[in-house]
C-alpha positions, 0 to 999 in steps of 0.5 A, spaced: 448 663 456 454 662 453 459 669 453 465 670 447 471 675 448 472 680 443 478 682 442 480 688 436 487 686 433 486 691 427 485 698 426 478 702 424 483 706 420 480 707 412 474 703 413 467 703 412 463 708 417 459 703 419 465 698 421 467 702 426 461 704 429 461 696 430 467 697 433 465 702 438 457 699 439 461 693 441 466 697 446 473 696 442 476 703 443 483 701 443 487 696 439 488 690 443 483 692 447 478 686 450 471 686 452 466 680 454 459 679 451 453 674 451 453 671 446 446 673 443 444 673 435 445 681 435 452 680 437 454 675 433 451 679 427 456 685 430 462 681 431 460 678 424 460 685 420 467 686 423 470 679 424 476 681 419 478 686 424 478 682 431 479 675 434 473 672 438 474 666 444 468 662 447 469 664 454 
C-alpha cells in the first residue's frame, strides 16, 4: 500500500469547524508538524477537504 506524508503548513485559525477536526482526525496538532499515512480513499478524501492547508508527498 502506497504511504503519503502529510505535513501542515497553515494555521486552522478562523476556519470551518470541520477543517480542523480534519486536521486533527488526521494527527496534525502543530504547524510544521508531519505525520505518515496509508494512502486509503478515506484518507485522501480527508487530505482533500483541507488540501489548501497542508503539503502532501508520496513517501
Amino acid at each position: 500500500m502506497k504511504k503519503i506524508k502529510v505535513t501542515q503548513v497553515k494555521s486552522p485559525i478562523r476556519r470551518p469547524k470541520n477543517q480542523k477536526l480534519t486536521l486533527q482526525a488526521l494527527g496534525l496538532r502543530k504547524m510544521n508538524q508531519t505525520v505518515e499515512h496509508n494512502a486509503t480513499p478515506s484518507i485522501i478524501g480527508m487530505v482533500n477537504t483541507v488540501k489548501h492547508l497542508i503539503s502532501v508527498e508520496e513517501v
